[in-house]
N, C-alpha and C positions, 0 to 999 in steps of 0.2 A: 504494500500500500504506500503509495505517498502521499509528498504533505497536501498536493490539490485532492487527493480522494479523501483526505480526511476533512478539507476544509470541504470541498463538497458533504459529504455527507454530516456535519456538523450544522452546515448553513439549512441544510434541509429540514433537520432534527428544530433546532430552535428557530426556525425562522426570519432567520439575519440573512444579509445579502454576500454573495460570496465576497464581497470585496471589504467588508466591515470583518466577516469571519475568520479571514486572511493575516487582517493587520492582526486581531488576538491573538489567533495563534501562530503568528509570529514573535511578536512580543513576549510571548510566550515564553519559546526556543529563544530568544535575548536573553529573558531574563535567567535562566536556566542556567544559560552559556554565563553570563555579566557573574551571577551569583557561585557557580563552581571556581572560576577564576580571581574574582574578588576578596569570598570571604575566608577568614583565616582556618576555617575548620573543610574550607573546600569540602563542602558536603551540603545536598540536599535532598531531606526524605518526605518523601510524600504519601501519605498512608494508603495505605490498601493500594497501594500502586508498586515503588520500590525507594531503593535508592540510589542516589549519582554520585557517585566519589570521585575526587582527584587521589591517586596514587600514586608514588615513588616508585619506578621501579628501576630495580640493581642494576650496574652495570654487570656485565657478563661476556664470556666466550662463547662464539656458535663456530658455525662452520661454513665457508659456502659451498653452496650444494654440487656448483657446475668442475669448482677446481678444489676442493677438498681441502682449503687453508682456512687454517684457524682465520677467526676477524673477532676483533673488540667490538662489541657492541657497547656505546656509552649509556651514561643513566639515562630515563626520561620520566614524565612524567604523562598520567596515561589515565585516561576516564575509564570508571568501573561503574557497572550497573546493578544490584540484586534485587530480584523484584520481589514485592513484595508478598506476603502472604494468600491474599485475595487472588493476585495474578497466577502464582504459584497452582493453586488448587484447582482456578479455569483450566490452566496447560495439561494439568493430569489429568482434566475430563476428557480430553483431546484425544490425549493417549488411551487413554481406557476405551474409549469408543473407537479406536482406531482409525482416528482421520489423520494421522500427523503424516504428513508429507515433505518428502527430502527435497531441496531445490539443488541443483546441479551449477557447474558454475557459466554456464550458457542461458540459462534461467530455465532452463529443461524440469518442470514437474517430475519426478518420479514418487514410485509407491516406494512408501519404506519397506523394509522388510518383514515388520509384524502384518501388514495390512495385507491380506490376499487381494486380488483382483476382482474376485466376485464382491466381495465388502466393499470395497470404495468405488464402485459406480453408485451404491445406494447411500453414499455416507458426502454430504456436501461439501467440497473446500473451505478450511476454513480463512477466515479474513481477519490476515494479521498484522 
């Protein structure tokens, strides 16, 4: 989903025009961004939803993949999401009913592996 299909479907739910529903939830994603950046606990939780952290993370040794030489990877600093409880327990309805579906990185749809083929003609995509 993106951000026009959400503002579409937002602008429809409460009856704002998409161009007012826009600036919102844009403002939004500013403030989101303004507020992880800004404040000193870099952290904002939103209940029944998740939360966004800024994190540290380590510098490190990897490898590159094509010529097999060590490389330093320096520290950075890196947005983490855990969602929260409420979202947590939808996703597991998901699973349980077996609609989760793998995306490919072509954007190719496939079935996951728990979902047989007979099951998900009957079981709708979900919208996430």
């Amino acid at each position: 989903m993106t951000k026009k299909e959400i503002v579409k479907d937002i602008s429809e739910e409460c009856g704002l025009t998409q161009l007012k529903t826009k600036e919102v939830v844009q403002k939004t994603f500013e403030a989101i961004i303004e507020t992880l950046v800004s404040d000193p606990k870099h952290r904002i939780e939103l209940r029944n939803f998740g939360v966004f952290e800024v994190k540290k993370r380590a510098a490190r040794k990897a490898r590159n993949p094509r010529t097999g030489d060590r490389v330093e990877v320096p520290e950075k600093y890196v947005v983490t999401f855990k969602p929260g409880k409420e979202m947590e327990e939808e996703v597991l309805k998901l699973e349980k009913a077996g609609a989760v579906l793998s995306v490919d990185d072509d954007d190719h749809v496939e079935e996951s592996p728990e979902t047989p083929a007979a099951e998900n003609d009957s079981v709708a995509s979900p919208n996430l």
